[in-house]
Backbone as a chain_set.jsonl record, in Angstrom:
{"seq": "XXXXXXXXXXXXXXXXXXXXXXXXXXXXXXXXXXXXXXXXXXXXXXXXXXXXXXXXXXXXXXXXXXXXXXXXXXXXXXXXXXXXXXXXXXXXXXXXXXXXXXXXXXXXXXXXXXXXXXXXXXXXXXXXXXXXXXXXXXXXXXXXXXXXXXXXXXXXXXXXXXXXXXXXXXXXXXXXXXXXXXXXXXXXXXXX", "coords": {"N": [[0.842, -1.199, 0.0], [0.522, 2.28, -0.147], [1.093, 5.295, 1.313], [-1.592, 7.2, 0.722], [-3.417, 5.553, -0.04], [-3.057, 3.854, 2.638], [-4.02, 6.007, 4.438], [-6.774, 6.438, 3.477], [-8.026, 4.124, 3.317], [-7.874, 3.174, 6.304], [-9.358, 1.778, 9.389], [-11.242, 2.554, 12.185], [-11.382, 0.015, 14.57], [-13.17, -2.43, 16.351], [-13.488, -4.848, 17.063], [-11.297, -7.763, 17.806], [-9.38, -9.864, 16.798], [-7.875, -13.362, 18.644], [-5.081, -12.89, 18.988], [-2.371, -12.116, 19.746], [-0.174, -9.45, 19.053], [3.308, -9.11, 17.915], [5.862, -8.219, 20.228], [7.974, -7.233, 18.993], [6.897, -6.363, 16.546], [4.568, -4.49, 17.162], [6.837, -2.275, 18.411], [8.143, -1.876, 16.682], [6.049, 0.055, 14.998], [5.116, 1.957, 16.826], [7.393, 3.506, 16.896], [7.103, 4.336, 14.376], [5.303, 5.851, 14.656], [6.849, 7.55, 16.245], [8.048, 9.809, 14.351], [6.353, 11.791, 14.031], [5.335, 15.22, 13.687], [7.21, 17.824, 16.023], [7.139, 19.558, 18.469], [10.133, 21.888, 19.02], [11.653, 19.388, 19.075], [10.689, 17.801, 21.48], [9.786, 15.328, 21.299], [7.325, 14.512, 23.559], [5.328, 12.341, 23.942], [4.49, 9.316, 25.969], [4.138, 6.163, 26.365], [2.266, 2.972, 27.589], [1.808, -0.071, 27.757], [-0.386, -2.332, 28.303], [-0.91, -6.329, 28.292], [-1.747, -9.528, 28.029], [-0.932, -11.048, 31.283], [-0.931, -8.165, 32.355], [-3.076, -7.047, 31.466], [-4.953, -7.757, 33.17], [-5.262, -6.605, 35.984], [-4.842, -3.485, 34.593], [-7.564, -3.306, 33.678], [-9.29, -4.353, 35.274], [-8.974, -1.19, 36.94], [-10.455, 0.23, 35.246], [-12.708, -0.841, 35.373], [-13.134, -0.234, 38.224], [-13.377, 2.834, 38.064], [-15.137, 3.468, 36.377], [-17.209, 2.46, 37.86], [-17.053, 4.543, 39.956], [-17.409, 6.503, 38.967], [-20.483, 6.31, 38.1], [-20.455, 5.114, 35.875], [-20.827, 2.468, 36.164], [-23.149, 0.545, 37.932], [-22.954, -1.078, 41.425], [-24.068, -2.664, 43.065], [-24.667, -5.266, 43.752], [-27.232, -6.477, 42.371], [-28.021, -8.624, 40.377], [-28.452, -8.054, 37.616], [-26.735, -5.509, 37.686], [-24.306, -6.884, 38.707], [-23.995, -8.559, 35.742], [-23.631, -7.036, 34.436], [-21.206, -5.886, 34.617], [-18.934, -8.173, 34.537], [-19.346, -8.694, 32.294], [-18.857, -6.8, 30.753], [-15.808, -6.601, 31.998], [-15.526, -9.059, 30.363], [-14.869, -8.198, 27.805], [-13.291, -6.126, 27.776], [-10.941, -7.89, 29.045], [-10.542, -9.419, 26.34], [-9.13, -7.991, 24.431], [-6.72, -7.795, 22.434], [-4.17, -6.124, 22.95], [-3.499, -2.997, 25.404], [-3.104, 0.179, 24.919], [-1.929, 3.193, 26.613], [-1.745, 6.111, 26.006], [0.081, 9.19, 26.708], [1.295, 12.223, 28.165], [3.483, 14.391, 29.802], [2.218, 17.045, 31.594], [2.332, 20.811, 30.752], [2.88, 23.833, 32.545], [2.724, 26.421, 31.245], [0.247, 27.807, 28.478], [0.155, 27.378, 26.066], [2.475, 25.64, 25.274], [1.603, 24.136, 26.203], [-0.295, 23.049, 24.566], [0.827, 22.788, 22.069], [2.3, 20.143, 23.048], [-0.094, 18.689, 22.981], [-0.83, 18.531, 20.6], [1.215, 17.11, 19.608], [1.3, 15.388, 20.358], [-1.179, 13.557, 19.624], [-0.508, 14.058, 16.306], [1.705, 11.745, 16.929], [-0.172, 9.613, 17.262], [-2.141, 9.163, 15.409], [-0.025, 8.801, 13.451], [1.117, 6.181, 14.745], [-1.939, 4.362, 14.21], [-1.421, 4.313, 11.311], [1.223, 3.02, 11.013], [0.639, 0.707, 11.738], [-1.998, -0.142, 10.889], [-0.668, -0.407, 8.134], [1.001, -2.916, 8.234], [-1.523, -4.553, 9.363], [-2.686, -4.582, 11.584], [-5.158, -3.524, 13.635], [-7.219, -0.524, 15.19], [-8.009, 1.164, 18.396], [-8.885, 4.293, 18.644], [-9.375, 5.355, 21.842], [-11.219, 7.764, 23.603], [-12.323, 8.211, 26.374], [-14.489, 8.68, 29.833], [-13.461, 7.2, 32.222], [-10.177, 8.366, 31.754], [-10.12, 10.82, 33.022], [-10.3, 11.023, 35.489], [-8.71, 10.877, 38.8], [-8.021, 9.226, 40.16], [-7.953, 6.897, 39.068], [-5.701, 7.137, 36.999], [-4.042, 7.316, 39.618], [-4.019, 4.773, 40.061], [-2.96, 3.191, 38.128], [-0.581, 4.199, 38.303], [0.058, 6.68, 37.53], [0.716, 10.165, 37.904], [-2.151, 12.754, 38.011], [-1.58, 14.846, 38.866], [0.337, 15.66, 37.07], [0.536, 14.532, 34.503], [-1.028, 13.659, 31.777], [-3.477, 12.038, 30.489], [-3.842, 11.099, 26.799], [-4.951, 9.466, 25.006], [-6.502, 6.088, 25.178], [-5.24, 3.753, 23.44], [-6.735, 0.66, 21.844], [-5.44, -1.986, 20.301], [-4.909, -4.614, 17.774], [-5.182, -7.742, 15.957], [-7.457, -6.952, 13.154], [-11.066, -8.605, 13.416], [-12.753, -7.829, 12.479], [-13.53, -5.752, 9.651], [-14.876, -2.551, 9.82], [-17.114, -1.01, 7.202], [-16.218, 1.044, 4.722], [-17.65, 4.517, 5.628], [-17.378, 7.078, 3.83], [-16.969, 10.251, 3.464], [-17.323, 13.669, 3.956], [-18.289, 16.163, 1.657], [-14.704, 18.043, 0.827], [-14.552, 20.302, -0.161], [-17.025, 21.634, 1.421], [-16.16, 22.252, 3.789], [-13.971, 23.933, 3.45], [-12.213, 26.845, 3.51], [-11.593, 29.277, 1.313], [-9.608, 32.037, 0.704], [-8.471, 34.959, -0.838], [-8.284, 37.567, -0.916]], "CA": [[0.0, 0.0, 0.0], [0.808, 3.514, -0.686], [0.508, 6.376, 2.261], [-2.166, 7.845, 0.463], [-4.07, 4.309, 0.018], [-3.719, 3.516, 4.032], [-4.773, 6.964, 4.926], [-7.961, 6.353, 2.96], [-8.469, 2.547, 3.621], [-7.376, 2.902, 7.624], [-10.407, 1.949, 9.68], [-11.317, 1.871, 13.986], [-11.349, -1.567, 14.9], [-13.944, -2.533, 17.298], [-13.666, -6.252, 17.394], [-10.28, -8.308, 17.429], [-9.12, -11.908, 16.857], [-7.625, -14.04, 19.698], [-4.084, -13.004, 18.896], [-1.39, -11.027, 20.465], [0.772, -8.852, 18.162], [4.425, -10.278, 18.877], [6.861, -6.651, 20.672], [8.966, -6.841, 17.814], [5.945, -5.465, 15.232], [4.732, -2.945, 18.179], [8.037, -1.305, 18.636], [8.068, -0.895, 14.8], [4.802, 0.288, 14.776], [5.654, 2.789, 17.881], [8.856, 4.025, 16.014], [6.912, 4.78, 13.109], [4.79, 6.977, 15.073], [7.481, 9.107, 16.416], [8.06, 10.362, 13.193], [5.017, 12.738, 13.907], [5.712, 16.562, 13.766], [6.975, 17.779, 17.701], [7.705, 21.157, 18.58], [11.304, 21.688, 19.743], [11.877, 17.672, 18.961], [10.307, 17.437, 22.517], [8.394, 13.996, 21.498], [6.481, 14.245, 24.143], [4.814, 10.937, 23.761], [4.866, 8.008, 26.734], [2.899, 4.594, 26.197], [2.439, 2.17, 28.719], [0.923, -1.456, 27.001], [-1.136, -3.616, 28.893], [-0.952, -7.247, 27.704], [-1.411, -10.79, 28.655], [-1.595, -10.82, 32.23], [-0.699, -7.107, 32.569], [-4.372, -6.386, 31.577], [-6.177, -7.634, 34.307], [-5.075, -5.173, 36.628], [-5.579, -2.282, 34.005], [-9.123, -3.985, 33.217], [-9.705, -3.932, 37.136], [-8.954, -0.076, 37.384], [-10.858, 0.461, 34.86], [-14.138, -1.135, 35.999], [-13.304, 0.731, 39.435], [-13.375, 4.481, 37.828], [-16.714, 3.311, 35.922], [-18.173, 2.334, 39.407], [-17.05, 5.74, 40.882], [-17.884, 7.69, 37.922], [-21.693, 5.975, 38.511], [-21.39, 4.219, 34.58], [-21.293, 1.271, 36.487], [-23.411, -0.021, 39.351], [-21.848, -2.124, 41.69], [-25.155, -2.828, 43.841], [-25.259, -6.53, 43.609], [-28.205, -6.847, 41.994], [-27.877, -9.526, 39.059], [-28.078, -7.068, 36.284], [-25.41, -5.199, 37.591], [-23.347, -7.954, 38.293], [-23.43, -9.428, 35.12], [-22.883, -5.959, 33.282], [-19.706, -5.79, 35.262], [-18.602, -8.941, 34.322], [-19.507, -8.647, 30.587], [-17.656, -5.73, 30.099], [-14.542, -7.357, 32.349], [-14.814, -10.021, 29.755], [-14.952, -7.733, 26.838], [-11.87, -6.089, 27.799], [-9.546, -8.422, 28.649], [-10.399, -9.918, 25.203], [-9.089, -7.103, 23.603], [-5.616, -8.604, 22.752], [-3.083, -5.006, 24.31], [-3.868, -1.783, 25.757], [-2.297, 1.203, 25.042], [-2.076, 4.467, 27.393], [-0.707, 7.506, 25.501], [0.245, 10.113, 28.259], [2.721, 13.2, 28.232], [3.768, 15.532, 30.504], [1.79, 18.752, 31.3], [3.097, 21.989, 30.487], [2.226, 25.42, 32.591], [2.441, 27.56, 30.003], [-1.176, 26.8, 28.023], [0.338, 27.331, 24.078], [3.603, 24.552, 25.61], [0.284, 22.444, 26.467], [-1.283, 22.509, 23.25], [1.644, 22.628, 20.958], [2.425, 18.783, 23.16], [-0.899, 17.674, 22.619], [-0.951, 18.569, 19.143], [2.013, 16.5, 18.178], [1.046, 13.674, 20.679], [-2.12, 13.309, 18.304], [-0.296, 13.338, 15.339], [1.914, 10.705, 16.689], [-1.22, 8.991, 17.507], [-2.322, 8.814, 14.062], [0.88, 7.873, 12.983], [0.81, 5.124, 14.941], [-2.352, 3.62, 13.364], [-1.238, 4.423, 9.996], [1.623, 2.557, 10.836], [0.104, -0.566, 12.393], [-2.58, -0.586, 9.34], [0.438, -1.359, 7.072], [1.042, -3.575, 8.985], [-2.446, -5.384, 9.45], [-3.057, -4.369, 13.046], [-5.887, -2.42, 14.102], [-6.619, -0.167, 16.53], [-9.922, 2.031, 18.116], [-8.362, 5.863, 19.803], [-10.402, 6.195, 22.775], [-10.859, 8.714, 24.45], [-13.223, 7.33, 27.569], [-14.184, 8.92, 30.831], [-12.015, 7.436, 33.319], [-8.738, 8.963, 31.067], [-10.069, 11.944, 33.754], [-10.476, 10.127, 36.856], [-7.607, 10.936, 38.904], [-7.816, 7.794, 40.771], [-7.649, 5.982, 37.894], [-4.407, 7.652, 36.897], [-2.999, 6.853, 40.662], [-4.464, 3.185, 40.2], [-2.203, 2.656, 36.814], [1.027, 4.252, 38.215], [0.546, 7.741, 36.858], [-0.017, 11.146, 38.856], [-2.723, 13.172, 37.767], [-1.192, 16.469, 38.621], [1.986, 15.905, 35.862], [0.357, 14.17, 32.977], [-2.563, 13.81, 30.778], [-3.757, 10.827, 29.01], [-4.304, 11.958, 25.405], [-5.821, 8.384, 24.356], [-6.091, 4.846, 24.995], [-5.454, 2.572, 22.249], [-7.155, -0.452, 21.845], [-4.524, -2.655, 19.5], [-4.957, -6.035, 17.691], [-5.437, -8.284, 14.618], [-8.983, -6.989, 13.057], [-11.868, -9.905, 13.396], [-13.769, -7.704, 11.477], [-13.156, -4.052, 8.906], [-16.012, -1.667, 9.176], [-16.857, -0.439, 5.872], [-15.979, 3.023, 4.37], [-18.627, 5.372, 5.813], [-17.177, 7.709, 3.436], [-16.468, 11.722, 3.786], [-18.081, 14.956, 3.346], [-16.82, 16.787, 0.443], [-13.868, 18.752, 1.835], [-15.209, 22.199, -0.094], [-18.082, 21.8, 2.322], [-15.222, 22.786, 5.13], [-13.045, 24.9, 3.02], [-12.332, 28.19, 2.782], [-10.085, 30.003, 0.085], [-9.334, 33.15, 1.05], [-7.461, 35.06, -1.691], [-8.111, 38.76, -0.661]], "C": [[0.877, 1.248, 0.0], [0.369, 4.673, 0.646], [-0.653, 6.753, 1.76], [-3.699, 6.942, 0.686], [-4.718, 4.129, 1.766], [-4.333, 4.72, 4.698], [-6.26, 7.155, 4.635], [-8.701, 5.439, 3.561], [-8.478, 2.511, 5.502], [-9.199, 2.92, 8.191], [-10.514, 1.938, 11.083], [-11.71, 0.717, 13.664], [-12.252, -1.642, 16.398], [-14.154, -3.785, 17.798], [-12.32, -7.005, 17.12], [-9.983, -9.588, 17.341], [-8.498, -12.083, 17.919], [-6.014, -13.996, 19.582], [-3.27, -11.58, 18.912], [-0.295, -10.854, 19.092], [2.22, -8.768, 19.137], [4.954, -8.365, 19.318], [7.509, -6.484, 19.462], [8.035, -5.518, 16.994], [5.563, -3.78, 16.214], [5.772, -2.251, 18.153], [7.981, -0.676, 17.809], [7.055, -0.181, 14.504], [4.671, 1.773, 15.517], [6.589, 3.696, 17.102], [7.915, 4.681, 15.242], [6.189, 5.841, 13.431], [5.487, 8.069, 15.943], [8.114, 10.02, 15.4], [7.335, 11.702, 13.255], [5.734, 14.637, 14.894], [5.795, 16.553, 15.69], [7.791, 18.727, 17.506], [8.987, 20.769, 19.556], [12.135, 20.134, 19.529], [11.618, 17.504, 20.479], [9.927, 15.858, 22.725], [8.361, 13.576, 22.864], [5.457, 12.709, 24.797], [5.184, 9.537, 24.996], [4.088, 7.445, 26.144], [3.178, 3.611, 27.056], [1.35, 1.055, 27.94], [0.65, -2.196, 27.881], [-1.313, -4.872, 28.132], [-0.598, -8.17, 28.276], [-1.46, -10.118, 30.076], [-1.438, -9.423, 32.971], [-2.275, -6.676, 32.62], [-5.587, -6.443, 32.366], [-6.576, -6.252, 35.495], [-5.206, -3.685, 35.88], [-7.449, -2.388, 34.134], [-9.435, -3.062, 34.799], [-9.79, -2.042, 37.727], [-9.978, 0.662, 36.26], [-12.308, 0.405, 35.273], [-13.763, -0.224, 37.806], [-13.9, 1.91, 39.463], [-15.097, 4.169, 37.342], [-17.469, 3.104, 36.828], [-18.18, 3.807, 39.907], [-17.927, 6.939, 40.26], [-19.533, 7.783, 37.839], [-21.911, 5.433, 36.808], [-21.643, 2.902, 35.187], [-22.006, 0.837, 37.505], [-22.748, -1.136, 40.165], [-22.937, -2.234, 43.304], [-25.457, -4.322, 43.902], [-26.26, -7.06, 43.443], [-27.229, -7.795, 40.917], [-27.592, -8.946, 37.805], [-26.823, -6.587, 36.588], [-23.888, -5.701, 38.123], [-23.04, -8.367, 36.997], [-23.075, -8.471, 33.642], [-21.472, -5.946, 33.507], [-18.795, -6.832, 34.708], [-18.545, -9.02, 32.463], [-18.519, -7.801, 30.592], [-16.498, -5.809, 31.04], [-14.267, -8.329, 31.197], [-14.491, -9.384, 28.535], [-13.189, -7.037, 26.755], [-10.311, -6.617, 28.136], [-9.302, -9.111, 27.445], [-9.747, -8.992, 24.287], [-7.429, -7.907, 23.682], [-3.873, -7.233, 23.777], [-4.183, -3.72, 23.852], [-3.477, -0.267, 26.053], [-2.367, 2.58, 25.664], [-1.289, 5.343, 26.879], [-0.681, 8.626, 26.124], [1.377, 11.287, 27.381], [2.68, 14.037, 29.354], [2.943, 16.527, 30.49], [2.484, 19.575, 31.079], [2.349, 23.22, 31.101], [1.538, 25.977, 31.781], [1.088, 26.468, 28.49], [-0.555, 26.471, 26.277], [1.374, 26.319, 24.095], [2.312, 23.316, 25.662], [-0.214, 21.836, 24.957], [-0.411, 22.123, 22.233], [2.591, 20.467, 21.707], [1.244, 17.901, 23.172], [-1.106, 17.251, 21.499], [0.236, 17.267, 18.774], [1.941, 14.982, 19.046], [-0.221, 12.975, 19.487], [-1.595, 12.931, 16.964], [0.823, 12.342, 15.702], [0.653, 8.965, 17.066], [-1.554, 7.806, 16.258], [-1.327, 8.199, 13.264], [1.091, 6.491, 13.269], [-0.236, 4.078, 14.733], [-2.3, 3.759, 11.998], [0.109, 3.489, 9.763], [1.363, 0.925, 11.064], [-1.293, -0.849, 10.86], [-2.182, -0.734, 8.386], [0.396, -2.66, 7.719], [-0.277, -4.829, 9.611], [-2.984, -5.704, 11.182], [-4.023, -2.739, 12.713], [-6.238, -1.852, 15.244], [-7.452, 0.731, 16.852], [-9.074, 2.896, 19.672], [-9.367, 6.086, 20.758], [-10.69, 6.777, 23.331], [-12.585, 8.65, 25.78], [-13.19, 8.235, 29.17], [-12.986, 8.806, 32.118], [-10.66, 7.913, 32.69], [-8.787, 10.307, 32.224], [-10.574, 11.81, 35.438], [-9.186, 10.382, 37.537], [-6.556, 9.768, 39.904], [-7.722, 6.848, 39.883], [-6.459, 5.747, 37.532], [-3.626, 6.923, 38.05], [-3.209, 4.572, 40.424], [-3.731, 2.332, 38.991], [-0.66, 3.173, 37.135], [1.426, 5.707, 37.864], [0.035, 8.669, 38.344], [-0.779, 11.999, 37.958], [-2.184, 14.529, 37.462], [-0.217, 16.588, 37.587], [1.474, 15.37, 34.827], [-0.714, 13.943, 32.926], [-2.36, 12.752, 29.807], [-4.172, 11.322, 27.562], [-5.209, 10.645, 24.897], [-5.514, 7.12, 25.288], [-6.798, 4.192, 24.518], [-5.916, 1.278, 22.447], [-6.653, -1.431, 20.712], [-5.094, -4.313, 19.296], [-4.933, -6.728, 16.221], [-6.75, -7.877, 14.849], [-9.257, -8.47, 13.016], [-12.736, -9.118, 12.393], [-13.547, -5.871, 10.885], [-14.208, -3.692, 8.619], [-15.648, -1.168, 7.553], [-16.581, 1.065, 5.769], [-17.189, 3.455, 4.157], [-18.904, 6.752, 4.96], [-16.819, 9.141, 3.882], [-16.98, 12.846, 3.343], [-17.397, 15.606, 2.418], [-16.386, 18.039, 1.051], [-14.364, 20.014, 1.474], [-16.682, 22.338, 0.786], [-17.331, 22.696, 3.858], [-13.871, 23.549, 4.939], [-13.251, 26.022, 2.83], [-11.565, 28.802, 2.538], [-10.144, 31.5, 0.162], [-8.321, 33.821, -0.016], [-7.183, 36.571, -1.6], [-8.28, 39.652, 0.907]], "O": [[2.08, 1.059, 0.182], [-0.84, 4.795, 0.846], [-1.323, 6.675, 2.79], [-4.715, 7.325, 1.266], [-5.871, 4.177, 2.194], [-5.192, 4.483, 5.547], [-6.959, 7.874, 5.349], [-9.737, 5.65, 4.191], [-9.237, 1.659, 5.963], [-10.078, 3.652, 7.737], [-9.699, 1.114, 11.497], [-12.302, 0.406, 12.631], [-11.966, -0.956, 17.379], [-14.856, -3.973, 18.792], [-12.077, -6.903, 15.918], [-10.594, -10.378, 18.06], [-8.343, -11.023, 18.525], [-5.462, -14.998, 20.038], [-3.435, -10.485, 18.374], [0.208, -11.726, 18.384], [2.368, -8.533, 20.336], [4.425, -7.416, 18.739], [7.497, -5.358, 18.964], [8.284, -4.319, 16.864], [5.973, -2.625, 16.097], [5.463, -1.167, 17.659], [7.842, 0.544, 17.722], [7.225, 0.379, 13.421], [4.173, 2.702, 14.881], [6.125, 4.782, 16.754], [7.904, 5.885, 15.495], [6.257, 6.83, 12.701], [4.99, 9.138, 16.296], [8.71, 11.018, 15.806], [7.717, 12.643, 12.56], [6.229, 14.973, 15.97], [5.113, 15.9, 16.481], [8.765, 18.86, 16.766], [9.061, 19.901, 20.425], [13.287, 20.005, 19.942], [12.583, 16.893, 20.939], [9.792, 15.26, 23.792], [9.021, 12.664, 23.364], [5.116, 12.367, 25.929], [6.174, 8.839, 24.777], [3.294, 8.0, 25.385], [4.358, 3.359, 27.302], [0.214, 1.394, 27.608], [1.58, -2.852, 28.352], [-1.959, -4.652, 27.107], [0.427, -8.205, 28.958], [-1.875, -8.97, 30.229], [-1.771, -9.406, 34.156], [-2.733, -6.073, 33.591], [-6.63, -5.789, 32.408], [-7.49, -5.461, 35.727], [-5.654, -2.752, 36.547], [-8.262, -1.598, 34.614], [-9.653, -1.916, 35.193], [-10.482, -1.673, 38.676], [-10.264, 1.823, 36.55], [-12.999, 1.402, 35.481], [-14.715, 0.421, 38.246], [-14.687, 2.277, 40.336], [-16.069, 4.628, 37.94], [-18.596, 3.583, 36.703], [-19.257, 4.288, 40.261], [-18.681, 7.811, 40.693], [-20.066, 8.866, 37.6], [-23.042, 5.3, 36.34], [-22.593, 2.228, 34.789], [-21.18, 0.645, 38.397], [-22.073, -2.011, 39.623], [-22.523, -1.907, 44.416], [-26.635, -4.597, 44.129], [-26.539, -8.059, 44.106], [-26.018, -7.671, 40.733], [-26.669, -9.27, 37.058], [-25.833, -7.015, 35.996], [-22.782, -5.172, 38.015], [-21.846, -8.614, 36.827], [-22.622, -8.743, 32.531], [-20.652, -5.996, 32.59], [-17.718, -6.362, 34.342], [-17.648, -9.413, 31.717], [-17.346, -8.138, 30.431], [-15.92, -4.729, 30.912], [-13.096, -8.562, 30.898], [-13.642, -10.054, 27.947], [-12.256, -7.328, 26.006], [-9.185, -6.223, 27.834], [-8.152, -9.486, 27.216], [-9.88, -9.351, 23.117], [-7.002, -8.466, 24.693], [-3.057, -7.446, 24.673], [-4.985, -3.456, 22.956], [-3.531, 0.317, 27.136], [-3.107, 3.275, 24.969], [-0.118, 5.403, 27.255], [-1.772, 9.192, 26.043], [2.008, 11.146, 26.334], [1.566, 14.332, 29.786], [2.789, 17.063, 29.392], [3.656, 19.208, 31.172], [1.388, 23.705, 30.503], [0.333, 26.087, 31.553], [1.054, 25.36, 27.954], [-0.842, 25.521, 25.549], [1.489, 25.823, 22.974], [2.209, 22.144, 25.299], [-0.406, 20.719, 24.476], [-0.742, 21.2, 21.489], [3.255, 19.754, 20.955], [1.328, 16.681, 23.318], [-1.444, 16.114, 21.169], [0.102, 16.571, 17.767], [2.322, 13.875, 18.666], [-0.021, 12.047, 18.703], [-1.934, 11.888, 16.403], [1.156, 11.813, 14.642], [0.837, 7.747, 17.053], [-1.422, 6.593, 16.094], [-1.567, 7.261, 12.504], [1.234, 5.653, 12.379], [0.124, 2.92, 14.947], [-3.256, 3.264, 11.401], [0.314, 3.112, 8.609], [2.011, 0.076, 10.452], [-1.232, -1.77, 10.046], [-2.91, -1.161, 7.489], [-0.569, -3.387, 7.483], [0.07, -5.842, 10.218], [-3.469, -6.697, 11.723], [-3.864, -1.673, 12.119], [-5.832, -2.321, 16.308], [-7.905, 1.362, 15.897], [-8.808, 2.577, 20.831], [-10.213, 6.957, 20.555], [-10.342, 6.262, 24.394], [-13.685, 9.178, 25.618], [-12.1, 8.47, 29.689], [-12.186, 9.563, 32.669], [-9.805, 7.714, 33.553], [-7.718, 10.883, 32.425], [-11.12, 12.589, 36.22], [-8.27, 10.07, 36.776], [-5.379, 9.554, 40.193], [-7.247, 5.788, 40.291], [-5.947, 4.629, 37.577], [-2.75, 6.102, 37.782], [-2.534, 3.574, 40.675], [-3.845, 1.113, 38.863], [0.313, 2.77, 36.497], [2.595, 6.093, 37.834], [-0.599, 8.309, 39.335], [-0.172, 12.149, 36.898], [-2.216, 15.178, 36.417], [0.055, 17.731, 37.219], [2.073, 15.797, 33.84], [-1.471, 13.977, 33.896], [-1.602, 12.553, 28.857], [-5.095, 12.136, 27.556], [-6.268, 10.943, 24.345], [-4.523, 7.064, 26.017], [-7.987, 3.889, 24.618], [-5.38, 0.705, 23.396], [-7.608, -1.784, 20.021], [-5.536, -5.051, 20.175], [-4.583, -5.977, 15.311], [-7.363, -8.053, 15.902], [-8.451, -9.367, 12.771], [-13.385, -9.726, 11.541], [-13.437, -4.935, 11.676], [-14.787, -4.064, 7.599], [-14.592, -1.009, 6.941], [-16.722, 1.974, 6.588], [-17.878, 3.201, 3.169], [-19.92, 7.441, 5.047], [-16.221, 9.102, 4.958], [-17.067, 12.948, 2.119], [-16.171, 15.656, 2.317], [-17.096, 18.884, 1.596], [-14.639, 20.849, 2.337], [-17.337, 23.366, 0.612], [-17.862, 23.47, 4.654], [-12.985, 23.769, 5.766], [-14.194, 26.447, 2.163], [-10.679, 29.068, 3.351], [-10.979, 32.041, -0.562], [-7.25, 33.221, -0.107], [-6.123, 37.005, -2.049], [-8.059, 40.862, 0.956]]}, "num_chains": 1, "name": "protein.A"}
């Protein structure tokens, strides 16, 4: 494929097969997304991968923040037992779990100019992993602002900011192309 091709063809992945993408391909996959524009060459960019039995304990802090946050009940009724449990099994099926973090910055235009280029290594990183035949669904999910969540994974709240977490894997299944509005709908040419 052709940059132009996977930027077209690239799709979220919402469902994955039963198989772990080996470190080798990740790294490469990682790499390829620090490529992505970064003011100062700061790259900014941490990732922390949950996988294999790493993800229980993410899983677990996860269903915590959703209890606190009130998406989840945790009333021992039956229903919300066996929501809890569904969506425990849903995510440790996911085969890794990626946390893309950086540093805060005081100064607000230092903030934005490291979120900006964490994003585009974001994107780089599923543009490189969809060569590659790994897919991958950017989420950006309540608890990412939980600050117990944060302490419950290792991070501190007050110094960094989750920008995403990735959901990585072999697709089980490629939504179709929903297509795109035509871009002169959101252009404007300014010439005087």
């Amino acid at each position: 494929m052709n940059i132009l091709n996977t930027i077209r063809e690239r799709r979220s992945i919402h469902t994955f097969k039963d198989q772990e993408v080996n470190t080798e391909l990740l790294e490469e996959i990682f790499t390829y997304g620090s490529y992505a524009p970064t003011h100062y060459m700061t790259e900014p960019w941490k990732i922390k991968i949950y996988q294999e039995g790493g993800k229980t304990a993410f899983v677990d802090a996860i269903l915590a923040s959703y209890q606190r946050i009130g998406m989840l009940k945790m009333d021992g009724s039956p229903k919300s037992v066996k929501m809890n449990d569904s969506m425990k099994k849903f995510l440790l099926e996911i085969p890794h779990h990626a946390v893309i973090y950086f540093e805060k910055k005081e100064d607000l235009i230092r903030y934005e100019e490291e979120y900006a280029s964490v994003c585009a290594f974001i994107q780089n990183v599923q543009l490189a992993g969809w060569e590659h035949g790994v897919g991958m669904l950017w989420t950006i999910t309540p608890y990412m602002h939980d600050p117990q969540f944060l302490k419950d994974i290792g991070l501190n709240n007050e110094k960094v900011k989750i920008a995403a977490v990735m959901q990585l894997g072999y697709p089980d299944r490629v939504p179709k192309d929903k297509g795109r509005s035509p871009i002169q709908d959101k252009l404007e040419i300014i010439t005087d």
